[in-house]
PDB file of N, CA, C and O in Angstrom:
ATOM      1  N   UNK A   1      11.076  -9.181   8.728  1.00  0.00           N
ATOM      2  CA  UNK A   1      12.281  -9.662   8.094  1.00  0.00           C
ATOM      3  C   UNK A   1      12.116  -9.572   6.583  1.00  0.00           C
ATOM      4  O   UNK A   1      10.964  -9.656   6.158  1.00  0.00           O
ATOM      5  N   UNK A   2      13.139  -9.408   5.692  1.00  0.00           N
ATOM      6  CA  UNK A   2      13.054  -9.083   4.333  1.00  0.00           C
ATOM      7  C   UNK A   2      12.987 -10.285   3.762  1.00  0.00           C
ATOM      8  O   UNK A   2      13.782 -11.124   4.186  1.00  0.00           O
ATOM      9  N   UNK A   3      12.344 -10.555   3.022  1.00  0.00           N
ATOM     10  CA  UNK A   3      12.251 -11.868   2.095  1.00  0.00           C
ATOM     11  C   UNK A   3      12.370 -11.486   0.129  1.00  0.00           C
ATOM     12  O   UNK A   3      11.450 -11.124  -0.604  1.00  0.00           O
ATOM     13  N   UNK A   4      13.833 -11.742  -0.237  1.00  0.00           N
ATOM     14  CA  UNK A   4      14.499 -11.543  -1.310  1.00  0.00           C
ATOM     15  C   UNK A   4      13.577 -12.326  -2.405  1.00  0.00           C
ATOM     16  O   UNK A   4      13.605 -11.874  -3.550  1.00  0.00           O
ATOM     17  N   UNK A   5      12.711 -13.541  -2.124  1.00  0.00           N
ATOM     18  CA  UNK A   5      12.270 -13.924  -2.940  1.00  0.00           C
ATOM     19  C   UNK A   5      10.648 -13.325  -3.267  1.00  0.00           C
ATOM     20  O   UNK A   5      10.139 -13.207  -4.382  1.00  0.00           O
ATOM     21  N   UNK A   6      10.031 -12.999  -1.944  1.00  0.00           N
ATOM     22  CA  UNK A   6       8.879 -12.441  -2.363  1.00  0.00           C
ATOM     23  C   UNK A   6       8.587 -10.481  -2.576  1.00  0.00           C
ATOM     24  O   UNK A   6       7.523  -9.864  -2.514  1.00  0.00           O
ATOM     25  N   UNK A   7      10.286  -9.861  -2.880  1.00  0.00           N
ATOM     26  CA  UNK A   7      10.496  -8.593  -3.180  1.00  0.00           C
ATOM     27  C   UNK A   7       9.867  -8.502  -4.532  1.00  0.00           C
ATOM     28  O   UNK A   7       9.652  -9.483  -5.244  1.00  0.00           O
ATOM     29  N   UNK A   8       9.597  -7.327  -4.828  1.00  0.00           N
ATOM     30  CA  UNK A   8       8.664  -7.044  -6.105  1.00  0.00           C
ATOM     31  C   UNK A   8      10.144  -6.591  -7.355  1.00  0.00           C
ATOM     32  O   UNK A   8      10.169  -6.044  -8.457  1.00  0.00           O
ATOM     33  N   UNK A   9      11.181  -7.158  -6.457  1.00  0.00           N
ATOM     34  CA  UNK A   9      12.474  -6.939  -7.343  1.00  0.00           C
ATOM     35  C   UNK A   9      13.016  -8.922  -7.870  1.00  0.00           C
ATOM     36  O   UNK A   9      13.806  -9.397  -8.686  1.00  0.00           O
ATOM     37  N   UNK A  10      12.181  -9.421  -6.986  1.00  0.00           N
ATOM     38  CA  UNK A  10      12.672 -11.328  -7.031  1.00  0.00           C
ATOM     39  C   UNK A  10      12.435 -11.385  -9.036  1.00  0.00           C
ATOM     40  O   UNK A  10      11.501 -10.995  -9.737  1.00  0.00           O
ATOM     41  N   UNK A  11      13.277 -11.811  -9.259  1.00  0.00           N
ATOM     42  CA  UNK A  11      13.651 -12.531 -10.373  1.00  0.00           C
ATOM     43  C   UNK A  11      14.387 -11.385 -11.080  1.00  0.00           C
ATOM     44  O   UNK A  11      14.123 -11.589 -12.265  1.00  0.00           O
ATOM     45  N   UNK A  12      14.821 -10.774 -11.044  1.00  0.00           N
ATOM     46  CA  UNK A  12      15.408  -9.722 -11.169  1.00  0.00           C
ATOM     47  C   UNK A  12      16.887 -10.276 -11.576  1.00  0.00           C
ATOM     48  O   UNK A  12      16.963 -11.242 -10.817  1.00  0.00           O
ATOM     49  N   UNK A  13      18.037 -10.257 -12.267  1.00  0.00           N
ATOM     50  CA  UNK A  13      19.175 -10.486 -12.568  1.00  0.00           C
ATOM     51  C   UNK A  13      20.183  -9.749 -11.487  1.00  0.00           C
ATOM     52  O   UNK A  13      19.619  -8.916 -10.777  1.00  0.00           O
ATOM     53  N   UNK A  14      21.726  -9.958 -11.242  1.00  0.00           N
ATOM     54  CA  UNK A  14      22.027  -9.198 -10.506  1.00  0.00           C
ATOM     55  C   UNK A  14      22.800  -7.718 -11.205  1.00  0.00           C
ATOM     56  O   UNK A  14      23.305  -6.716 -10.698  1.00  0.00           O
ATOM     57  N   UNK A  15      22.605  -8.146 -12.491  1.00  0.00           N
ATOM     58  CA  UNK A  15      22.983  -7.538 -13.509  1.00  0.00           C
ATOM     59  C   UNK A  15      22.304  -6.157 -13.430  1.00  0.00           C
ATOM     60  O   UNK A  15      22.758  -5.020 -13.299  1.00  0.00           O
ATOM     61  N   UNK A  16      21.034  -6.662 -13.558  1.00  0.00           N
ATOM     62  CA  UNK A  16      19.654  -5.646 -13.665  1.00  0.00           C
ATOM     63  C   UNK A  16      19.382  -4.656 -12.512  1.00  0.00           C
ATOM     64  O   UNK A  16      18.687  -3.641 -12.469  1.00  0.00           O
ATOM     65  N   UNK A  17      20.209  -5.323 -11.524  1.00  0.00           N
ATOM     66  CA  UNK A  17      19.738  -5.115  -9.962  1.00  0.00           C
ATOM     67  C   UNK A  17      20.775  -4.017  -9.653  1.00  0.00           C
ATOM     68  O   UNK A  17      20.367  -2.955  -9.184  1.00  0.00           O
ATOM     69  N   UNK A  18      22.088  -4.204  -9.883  1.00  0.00           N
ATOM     70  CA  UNK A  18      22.961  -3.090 -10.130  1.00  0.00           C
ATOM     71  C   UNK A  18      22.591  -2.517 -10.673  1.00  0.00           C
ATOM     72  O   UNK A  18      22.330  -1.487 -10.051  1.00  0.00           O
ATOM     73  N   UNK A  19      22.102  -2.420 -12.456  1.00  0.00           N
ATOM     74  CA  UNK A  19      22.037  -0.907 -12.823  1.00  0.00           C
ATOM     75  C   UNK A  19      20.864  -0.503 -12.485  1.00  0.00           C
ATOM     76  O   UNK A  19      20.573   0.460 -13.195  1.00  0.00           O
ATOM     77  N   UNK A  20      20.074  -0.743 -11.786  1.00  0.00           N
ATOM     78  CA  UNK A  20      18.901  -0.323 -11.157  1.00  0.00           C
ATOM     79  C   UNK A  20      19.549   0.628  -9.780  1.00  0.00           C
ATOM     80  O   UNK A  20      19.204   1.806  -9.693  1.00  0.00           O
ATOM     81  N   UNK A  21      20.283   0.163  -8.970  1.00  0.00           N
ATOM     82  CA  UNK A  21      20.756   0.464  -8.335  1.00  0.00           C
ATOM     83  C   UNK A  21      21.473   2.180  -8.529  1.00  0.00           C
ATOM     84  O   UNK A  21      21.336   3.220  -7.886  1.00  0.00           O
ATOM     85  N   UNK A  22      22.304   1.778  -9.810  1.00  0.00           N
ATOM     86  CA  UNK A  22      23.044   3.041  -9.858  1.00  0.00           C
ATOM     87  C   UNK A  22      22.451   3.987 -10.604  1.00  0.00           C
ATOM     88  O   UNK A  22      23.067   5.036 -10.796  1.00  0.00           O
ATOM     89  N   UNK A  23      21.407   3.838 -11.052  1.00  0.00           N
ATOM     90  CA  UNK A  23      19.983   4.388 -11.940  1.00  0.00           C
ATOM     91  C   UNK A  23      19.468   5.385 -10.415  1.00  0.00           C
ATOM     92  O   UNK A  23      19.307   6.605 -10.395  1.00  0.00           O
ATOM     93  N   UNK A  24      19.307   4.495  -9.334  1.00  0.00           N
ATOM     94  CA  UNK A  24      18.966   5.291  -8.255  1.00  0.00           C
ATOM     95  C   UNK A  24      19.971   6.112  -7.584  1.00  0.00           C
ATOM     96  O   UNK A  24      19.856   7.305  -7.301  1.00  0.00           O
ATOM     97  N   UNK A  25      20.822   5.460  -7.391  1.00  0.00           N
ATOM     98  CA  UNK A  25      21.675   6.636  -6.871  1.00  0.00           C
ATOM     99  C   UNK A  25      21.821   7.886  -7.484  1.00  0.00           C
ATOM    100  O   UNK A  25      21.689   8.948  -6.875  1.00  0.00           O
ATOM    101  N   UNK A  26      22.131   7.772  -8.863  1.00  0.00           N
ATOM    102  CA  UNK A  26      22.125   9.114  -9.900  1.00  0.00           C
ATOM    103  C   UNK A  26      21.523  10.094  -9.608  1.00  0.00           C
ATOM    104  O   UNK A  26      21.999  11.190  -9.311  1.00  0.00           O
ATOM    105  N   UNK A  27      19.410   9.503  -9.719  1.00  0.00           N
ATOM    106  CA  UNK A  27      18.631  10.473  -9.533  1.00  0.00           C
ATOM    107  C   UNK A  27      18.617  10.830  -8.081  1.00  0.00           C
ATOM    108  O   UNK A  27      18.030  11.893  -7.878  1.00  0.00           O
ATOM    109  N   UNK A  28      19.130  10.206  -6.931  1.00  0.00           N
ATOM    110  CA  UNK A  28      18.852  10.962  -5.558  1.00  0.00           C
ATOM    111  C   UNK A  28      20.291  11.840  -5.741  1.00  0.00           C
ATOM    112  O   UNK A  28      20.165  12.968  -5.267  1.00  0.00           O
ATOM    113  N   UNK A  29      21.471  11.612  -6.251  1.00  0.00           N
ATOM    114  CA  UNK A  29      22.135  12.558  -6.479  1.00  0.00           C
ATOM    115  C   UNK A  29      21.443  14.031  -6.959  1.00  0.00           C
ATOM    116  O   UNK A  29      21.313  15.094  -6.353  1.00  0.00           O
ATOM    117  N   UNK A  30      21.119  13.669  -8.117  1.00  0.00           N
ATOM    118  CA  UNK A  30      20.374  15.015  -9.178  1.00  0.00           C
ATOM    119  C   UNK A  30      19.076  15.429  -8.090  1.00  0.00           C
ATOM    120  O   UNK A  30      18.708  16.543  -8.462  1.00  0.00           O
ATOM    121  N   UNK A  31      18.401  15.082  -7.141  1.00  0.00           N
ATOM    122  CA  UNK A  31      17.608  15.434  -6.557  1.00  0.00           C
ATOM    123  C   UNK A  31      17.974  16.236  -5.570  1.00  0.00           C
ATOM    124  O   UNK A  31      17.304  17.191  -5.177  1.00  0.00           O
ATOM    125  N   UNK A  32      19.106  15.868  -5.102  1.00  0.00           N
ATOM    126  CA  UNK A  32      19.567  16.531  -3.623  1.00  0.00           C
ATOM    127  C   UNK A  32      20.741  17.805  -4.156  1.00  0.00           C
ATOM    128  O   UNK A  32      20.977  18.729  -3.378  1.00  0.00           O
ATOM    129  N   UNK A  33      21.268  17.762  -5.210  1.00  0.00           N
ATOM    130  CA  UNK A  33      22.001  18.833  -5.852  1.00  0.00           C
ATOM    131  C   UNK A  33      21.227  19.812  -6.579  1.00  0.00           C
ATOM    132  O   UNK A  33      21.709  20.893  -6.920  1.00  0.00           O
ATOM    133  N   UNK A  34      19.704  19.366  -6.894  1.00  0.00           N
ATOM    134  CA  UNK A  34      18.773  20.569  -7.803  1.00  0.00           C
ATOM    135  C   UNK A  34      19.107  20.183  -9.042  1.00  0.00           C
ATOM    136  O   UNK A  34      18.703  21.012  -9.858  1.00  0.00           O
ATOM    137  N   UNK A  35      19.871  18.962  -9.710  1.00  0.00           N
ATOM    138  CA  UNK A  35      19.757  18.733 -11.122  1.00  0.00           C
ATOM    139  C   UNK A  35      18.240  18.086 -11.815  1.00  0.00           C
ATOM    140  O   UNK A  35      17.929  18.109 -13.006  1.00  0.00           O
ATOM    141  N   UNK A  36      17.549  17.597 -10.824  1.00  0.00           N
ATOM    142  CA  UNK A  36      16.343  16.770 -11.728  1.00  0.00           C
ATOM    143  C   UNK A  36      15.231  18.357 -12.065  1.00  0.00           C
ATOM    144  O   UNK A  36      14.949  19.170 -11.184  1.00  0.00           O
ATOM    145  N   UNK A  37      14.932  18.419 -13.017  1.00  0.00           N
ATOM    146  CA  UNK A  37      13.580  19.302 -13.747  1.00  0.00           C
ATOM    147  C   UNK A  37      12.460  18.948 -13.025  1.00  0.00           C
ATOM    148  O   UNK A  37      12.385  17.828 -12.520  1.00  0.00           O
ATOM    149  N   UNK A  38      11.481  19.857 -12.902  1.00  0.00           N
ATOM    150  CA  UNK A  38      10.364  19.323 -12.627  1.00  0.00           C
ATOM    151  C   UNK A  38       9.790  19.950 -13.836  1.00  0.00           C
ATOM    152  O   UNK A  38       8.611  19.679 -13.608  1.00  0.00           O
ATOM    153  N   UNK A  39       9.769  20.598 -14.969  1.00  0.00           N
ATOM    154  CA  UNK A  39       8.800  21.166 -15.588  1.00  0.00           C
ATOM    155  C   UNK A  39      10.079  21.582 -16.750  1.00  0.00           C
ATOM    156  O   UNK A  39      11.103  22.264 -16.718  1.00  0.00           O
ATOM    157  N   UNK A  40       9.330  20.714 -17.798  1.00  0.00           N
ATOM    158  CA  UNK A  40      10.789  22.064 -18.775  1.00  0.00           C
ATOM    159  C   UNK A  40      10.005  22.583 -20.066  1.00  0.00           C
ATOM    160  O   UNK A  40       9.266  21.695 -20.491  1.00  0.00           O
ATOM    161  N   UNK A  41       9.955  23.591 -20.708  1.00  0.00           N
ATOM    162  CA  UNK A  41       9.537  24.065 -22.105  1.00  0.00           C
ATOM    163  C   UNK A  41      10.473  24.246 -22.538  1.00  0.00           C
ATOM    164  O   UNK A  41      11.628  24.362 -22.129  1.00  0.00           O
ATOM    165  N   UNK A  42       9.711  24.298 -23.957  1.00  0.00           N
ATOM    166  CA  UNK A  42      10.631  24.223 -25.104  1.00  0.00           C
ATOM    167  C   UNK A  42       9.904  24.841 -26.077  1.00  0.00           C
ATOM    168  O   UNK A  42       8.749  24.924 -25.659  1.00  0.00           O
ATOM    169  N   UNK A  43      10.044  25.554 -27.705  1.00  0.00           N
ATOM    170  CA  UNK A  43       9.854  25.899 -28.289  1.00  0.00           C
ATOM    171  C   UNK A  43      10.598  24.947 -29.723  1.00  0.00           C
ATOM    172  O   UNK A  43      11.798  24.759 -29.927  1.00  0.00           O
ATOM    173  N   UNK A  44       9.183  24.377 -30.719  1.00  0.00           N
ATOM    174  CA  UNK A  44      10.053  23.926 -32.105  1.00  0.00           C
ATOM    175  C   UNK A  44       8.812  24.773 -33.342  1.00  0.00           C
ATOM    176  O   UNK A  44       7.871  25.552 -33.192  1.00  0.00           O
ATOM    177  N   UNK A  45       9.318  24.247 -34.276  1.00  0.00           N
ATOM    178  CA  UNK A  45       8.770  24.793 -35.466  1.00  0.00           C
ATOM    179  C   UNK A  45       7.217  25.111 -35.485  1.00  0.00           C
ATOM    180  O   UNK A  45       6.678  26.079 -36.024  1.00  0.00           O
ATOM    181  N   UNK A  46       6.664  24.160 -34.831  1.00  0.00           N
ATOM    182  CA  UNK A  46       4.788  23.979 -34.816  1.00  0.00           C
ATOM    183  C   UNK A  46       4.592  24.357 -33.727  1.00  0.00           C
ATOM    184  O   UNK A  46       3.560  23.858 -33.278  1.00  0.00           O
ATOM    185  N   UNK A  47       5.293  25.293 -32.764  1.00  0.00           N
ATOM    186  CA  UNK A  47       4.608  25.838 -31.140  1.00  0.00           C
ATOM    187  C   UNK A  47       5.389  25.386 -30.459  1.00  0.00           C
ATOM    188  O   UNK A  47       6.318  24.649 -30.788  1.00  0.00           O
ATOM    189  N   UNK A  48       5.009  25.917 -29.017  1.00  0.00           N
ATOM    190  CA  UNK A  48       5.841  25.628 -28.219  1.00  0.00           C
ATOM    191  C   UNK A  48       5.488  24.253 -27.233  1.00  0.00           C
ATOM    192  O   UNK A  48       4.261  24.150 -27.215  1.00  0.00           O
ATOM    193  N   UNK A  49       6.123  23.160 -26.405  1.00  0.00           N
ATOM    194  CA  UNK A  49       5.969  22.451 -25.766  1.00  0.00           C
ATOM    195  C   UNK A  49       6.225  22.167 -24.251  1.00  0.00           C
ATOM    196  O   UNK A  49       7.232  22.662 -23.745  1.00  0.00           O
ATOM    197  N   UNK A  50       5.521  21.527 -23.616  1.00  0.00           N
ATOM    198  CA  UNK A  50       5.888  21.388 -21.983  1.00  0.00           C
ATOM    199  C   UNK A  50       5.993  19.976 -21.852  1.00  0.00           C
ATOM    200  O   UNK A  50       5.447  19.165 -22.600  1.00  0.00           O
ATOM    201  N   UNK A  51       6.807  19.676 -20.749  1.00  0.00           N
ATOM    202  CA  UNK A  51       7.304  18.610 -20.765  1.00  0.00           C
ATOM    203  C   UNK A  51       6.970  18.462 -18.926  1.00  0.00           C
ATOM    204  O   UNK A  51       7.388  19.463 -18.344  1.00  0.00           O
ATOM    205  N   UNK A  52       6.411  17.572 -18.113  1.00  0.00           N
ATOM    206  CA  UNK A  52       6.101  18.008 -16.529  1.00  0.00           C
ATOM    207  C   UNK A  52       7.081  16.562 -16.232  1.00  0.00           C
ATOM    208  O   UNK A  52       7.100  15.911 -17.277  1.00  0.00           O
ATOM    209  N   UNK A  53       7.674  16.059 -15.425  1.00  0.00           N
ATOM    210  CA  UNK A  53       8.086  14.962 -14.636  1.00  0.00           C
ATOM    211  C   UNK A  53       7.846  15.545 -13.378  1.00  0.00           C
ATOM    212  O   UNK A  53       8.020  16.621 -12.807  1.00  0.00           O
ATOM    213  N   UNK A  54       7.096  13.745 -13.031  1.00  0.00           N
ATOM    214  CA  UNK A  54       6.852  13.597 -11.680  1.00  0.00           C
ATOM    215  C   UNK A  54       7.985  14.172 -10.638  1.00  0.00           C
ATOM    216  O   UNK A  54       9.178  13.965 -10.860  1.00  0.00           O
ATOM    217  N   UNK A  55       7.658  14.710  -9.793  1.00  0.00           N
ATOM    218  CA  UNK A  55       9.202  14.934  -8.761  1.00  0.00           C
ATOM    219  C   UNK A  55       8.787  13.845  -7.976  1.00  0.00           C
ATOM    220  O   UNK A  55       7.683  13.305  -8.045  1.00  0.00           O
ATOM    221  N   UNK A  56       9.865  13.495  -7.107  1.00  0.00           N
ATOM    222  CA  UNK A  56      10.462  12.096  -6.843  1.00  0.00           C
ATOM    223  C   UNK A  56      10.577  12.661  -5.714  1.00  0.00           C
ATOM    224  O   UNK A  56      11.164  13.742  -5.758  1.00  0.00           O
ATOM    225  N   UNK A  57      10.021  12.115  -4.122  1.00  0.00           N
ATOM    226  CA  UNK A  57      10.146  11.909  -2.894  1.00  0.00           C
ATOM    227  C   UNK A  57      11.624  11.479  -2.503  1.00  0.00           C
ATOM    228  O   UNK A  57      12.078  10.407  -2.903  1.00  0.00           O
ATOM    229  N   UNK A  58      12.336  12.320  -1.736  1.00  0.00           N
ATOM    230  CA  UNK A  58      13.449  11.984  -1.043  1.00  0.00           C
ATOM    231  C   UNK A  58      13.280  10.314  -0.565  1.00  0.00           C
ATOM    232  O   UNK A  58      13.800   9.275  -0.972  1.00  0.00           O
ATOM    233  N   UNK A  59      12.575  10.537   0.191  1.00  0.00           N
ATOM    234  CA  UNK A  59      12.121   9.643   0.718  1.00  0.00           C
ATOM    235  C   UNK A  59      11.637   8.243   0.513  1.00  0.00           C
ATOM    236  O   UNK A  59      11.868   7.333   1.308  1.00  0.00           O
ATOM    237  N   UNK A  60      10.980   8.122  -0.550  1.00  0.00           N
ATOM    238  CA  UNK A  60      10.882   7.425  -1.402  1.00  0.00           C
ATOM    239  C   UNK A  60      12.074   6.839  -2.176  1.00  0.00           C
ATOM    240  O   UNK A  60      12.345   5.638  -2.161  1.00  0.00           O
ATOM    241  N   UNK A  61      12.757   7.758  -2.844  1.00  0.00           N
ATOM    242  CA  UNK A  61      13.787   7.125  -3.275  1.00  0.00           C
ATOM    243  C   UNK A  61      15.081   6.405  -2.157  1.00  0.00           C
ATOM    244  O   UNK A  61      15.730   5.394  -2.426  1.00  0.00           O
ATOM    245  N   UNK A  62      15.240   7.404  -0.629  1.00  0.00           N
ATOM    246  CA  UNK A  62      15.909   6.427   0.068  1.00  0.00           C
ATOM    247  C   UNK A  62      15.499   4.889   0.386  1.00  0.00           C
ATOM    248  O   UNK A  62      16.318   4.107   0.868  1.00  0.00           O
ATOM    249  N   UNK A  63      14.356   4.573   0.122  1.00  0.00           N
ATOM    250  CA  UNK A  63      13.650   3.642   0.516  1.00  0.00           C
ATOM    251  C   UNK A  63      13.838   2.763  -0.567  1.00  0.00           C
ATOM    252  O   UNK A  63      13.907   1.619  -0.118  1.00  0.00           O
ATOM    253  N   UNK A  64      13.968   2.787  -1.958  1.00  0.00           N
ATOM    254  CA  UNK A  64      14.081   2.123  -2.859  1.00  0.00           C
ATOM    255  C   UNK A  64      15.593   1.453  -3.020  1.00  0.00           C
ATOM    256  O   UNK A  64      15.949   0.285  -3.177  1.00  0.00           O
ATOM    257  N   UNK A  65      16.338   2.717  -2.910  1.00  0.00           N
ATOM    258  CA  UNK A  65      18.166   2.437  -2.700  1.00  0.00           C
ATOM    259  C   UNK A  65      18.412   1.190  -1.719  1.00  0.00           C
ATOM    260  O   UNK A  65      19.292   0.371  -1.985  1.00  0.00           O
ATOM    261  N   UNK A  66      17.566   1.066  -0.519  1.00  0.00           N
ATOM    262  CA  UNK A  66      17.696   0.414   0.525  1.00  0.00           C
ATOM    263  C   UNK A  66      17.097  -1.356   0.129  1.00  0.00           C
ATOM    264  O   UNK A  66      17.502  -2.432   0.569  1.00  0.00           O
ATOM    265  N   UNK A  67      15.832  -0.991  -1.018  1.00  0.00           N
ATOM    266  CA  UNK A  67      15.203  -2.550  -1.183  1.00  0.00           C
ATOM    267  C   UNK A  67      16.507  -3.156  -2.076  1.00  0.00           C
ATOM    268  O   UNK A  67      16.839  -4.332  -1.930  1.00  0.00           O
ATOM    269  N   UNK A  68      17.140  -2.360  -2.908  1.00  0.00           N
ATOM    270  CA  UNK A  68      17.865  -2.772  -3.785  1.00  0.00           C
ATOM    271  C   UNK A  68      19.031  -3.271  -3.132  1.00  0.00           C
ATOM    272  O   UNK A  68      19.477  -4.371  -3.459  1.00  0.00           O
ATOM    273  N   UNK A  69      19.632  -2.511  -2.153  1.00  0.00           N
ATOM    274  CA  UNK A  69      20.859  -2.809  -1.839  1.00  0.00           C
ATOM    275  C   UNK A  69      20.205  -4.533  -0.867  1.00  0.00           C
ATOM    276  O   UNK A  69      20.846  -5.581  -0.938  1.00  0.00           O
ATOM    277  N   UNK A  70      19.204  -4.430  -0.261  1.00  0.00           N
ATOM    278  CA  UNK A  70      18.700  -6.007   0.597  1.00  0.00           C
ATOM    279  C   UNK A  70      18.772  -6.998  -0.804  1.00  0.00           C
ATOM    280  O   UNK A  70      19.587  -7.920  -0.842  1.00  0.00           O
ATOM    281  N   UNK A  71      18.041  -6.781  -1.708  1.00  0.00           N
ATOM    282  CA  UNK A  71      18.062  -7.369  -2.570  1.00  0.00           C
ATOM    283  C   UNK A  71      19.280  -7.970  -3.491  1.00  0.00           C
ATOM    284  O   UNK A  71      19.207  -8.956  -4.223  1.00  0.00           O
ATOM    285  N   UNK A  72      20.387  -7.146  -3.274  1.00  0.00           N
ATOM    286  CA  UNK A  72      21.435  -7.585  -3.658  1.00  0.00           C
ATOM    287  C   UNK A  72      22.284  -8.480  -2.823  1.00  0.00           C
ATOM    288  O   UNK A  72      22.906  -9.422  -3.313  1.00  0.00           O
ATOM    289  N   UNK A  73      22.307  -8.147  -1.434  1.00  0.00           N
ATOM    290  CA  UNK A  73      22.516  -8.750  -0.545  1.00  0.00           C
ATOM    291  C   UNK A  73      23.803  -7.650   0.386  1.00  0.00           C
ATOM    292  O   UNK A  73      24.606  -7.933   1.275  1.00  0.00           O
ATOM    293  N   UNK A  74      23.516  -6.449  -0.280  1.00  0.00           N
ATOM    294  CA  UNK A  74      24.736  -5.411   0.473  1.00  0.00           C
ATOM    295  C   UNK A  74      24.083  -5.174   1.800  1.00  0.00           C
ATOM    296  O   UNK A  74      22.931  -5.356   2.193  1.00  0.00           O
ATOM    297  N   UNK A  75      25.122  -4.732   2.347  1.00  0.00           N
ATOM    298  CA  UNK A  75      25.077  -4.255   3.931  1.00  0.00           C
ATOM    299  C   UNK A  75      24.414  -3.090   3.519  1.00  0.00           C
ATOM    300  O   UNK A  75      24.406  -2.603   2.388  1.00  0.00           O
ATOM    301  N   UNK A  76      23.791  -2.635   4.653  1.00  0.00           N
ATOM    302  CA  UNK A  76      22.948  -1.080   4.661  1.00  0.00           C
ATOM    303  C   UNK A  76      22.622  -0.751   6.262  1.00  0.00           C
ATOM    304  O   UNK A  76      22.339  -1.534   7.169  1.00  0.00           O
ATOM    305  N   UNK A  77      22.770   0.725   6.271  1.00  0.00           N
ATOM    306  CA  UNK A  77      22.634   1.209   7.568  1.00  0.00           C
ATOM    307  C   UNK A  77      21.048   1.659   7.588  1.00  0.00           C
ATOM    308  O   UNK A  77      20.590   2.200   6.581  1.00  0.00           O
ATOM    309  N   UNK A  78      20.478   1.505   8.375  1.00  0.00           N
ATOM    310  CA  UNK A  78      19.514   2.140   8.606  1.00  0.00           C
ATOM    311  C   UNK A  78      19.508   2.909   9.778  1.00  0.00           C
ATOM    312  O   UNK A  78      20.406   2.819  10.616  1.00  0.00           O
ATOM    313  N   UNK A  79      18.504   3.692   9.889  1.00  0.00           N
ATOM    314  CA  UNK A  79      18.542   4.776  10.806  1.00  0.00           C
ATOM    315  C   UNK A  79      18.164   4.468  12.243  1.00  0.00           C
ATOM    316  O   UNK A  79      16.972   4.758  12.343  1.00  0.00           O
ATOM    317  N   UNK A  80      18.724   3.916  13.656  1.00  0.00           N
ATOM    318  CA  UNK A  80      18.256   3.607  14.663  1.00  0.00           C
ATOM    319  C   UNK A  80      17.315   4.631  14.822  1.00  0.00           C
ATOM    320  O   UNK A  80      17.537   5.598  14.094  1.00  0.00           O
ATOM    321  N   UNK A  81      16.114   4.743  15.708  1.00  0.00           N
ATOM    322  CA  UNK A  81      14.597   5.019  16.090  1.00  0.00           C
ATOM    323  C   UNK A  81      15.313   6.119  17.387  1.00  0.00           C
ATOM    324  O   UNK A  81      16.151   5.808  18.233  1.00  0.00           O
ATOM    325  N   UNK A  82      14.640   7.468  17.170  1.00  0.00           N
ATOM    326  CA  UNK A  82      14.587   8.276  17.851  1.00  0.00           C
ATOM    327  C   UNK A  82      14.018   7.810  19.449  1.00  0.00           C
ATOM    328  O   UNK A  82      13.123   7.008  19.716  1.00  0.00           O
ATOM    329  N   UNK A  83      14.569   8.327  20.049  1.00  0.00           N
ATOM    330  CA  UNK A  83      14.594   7.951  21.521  1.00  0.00           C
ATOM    331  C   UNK A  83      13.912   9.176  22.461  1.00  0.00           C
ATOM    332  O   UNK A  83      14.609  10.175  22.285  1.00  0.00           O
ATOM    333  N   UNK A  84      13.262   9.350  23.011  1.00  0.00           N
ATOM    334  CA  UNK A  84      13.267  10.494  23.772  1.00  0.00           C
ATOM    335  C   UNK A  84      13.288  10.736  25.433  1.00  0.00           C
ATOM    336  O   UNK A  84      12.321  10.293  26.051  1.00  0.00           O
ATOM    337  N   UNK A  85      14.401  11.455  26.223  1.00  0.00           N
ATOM    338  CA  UNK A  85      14.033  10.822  27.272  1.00  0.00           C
ATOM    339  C   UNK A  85      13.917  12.131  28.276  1.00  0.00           C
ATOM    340  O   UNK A  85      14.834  12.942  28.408  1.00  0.00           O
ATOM    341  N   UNK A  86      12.775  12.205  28.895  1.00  0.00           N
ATOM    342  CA  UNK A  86      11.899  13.621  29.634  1.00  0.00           C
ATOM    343  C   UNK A  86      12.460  13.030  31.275  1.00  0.00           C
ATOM    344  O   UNK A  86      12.269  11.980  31.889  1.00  0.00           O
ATOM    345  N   UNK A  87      13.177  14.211  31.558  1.00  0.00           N
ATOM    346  CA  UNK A  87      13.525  14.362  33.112  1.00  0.00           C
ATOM    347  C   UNK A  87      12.484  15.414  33.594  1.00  0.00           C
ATOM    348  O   UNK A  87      12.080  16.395  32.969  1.00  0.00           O
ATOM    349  N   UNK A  88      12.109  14.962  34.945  1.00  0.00           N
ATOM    350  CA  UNK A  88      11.737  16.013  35.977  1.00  0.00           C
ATOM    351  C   UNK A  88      12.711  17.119  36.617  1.00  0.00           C
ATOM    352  O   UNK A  88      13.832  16.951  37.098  1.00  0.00           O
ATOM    353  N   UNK A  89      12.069  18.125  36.503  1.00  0.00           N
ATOM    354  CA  UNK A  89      13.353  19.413  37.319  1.00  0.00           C
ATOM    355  C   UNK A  89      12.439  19.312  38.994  1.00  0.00           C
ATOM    356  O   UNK A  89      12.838  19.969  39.955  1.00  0.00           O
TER     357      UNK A  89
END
């Protein structure tokens, strides 16, 4: 069972908790459309530069969307558990 107070999000504002929220949605947007970089260069006056960001787990981030939305207290679907069921011929 989820416990809102001992989340590593507890004391958190609900203020904070929203734009955290829509902070996540953004980047799983930009993740699943091909907008987030993983690597960008650049060139300025003194040489050129690289810039690397972490790439970000699908997965991970669905998982975060989900503490936030418990944490806020929104409804959320989760995924019922694969079932499998083997007949004899």
């Amino acid at each position: 069972m989820y416990d809102s107070s001992t989340s590593p999000l507890a004391g958190m504002t609900q203020v904070q908790l929203q734009a955290a929220l829509l902070a996540a949605q953004k980047a799983y947007i930009e993740l699943m459309t091909g907008g987030r970089a993983v690597e960008l260069s650049y060139a300025q006056g003194d040489g050129s530069r690289t810039v690397k960001y972490e790439k970000i787990d699908q997965q991970m981030l669905e998982q975060f969307i989900e503490m936030l939305k418990r944490q806020l207290g929104m409804p959320y679907q989760r995924r019922r558990p694969l079932r499998f069921r083997f007949t004899r011929r």
